[in-house]
N, C-alpha and C positions, 0 to 999 in steps of 0.2 A: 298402469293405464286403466282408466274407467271407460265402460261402456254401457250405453242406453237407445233408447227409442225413443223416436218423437214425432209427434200425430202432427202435421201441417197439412193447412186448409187452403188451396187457391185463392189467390188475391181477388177480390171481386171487381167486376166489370171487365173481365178478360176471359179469354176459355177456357182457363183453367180456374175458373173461379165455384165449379162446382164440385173440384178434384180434393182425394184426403190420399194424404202420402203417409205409410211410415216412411222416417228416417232415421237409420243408423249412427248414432256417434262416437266418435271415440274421441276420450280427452288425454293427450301424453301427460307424462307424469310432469312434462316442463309447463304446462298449460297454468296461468293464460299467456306464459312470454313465446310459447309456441305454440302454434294453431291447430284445431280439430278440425278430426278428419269427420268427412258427413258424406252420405250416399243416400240416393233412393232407392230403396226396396222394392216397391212394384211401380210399373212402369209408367213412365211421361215420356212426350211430344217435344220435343225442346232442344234447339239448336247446339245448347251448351251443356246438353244432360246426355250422357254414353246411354242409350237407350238396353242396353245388355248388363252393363254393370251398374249401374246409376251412379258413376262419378260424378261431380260437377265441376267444371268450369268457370270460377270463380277467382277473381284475382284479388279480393280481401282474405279469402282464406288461402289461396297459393303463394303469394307476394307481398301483401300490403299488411296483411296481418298487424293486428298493435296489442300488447296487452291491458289497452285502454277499452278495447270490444268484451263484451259482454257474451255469453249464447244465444240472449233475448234477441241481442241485434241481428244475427241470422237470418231467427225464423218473423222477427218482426221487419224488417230491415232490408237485409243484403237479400235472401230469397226469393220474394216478394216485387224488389226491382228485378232480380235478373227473370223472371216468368214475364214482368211485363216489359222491359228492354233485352230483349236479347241478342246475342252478337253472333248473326250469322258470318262474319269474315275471322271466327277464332271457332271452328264449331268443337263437337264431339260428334254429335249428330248430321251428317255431312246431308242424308236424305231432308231432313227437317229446313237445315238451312237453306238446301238449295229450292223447296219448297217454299219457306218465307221470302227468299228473294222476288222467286216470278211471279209467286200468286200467293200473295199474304190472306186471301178470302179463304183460298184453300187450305191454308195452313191452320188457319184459327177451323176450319171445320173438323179437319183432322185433331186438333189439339182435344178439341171437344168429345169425338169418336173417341178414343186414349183414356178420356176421363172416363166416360160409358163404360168401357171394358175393364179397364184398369184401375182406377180409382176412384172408386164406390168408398163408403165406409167399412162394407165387409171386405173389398180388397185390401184396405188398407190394417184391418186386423189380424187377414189370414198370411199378411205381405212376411214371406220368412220364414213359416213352416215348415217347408221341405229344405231348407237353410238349417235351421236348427237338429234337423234328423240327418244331416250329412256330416253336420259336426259332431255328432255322437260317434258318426263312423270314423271320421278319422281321429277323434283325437285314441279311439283303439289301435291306431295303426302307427309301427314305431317308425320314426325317421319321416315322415309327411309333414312339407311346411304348407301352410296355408296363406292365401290372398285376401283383402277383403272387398278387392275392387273399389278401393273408395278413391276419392283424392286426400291426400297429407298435403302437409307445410312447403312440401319440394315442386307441388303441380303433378306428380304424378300417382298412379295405384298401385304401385310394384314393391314388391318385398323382395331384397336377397333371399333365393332358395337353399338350402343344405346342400355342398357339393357329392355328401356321402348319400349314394342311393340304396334302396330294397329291394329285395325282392318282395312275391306274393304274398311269401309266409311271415312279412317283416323280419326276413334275417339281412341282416350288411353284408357287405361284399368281402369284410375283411373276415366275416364266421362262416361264408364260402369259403374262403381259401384256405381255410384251418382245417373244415370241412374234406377238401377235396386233399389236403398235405395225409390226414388221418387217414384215408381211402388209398391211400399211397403206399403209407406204410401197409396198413392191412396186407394189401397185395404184394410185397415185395416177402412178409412173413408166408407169405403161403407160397412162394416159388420157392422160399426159403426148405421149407416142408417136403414140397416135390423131390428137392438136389435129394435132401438126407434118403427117398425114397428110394430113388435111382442109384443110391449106392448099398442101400440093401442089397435091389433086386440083381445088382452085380457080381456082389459076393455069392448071391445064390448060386447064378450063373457059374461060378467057378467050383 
């Protein structure tokens, strides 16, 4: 599996037409007969974008998928329509949706405000810093699976976790119990020690 970034710019004549995203991709090794995974890194307004992880909602790449698409058509393409059609009755963004619903004026101002804060061009190069210094942390940490919050080929963001947990120190639970069996014996050897003690001090006694 390959993984990259990719600068998109707002579609013009919409609110987010002065917004720059990075986005995350990942290509499976089956690609292009199975679809990449894509996410926004820093944040957008959008009925069909998980405003926390930046999944998208997207059914060319969750469903429809064809190994006749391109990546070009993405970010030329499918991205592009879904910023300017979006489907508040499928959301991720439930606040957004239900915002475009009743007041679509308000939504494009909010979408706007979003781009202000979030999606500048320095947002969009600093987008993932503090992402990349977590991943230093845990790839030190033994037994930690990680998420990428994206959407995949299946519609959702989710990875099987490892049923084998850690603790703090990164040790398993099965070098716990090996742990605590050693601690076992230690102490059975030292009552071991006391008996022989107690029959000293008996013979003394006699």
């Amino acid at each position: 599996m390959s993984e990259f970034t990719v600068k998109f710019h707002g579609p013009a004549e919409t609110p987010f037409a002065k917004g720059v995203w990075k986005i995350h991709v990942e290509l499976p090794e089956a690609f292009p007969y199975k679809s990449p995974s894509i996410g926004f890194m820093n944040k957008i307004f959008h009925p069909n974008i998980d405003e926390l992880s930046g999944s998208v909602c997207l059914d060319v790449i969750n469903q429809t998928w064809s190994p006749m698409f391109e990546l070009i058509n993405i970010f030329e393409i499918f991205l592009p329509q879904l910023l300017r059609y979006p489907n508040p009755a499928d959301p991720l963004n439930g606040e957004a949706a239900a915002l475009l619903m009743r007041d679509p004026k308000a939504y494009a101002k909010k979408v706007e405000s979003y781009v202000e804060q979030y999606a500048t061009p320095e947002d969009a190069n600093q987008a993932g810093d503090d992402d990349d210094e977590d991943d230093d942390d845990e790839m030190d940490t033994p037994l930690r699976k990680r998420t990428n919050g994206h959407v995949n080929g299946n519609g959702n963001g989710h990875t099987n976790g490892d049923s084998k947990k850690a603790n703090g120190n990164g040790t398993s639970g099965e070098d716990l119990d090996a742990e605590e069996d050693e601690d076992e014996d230690d102490t059975m050897s030292d009552m071991g020690e006391l008996s022989d003690e107690d029959d000293i001090m008996g013979k003394m006694d006699d």
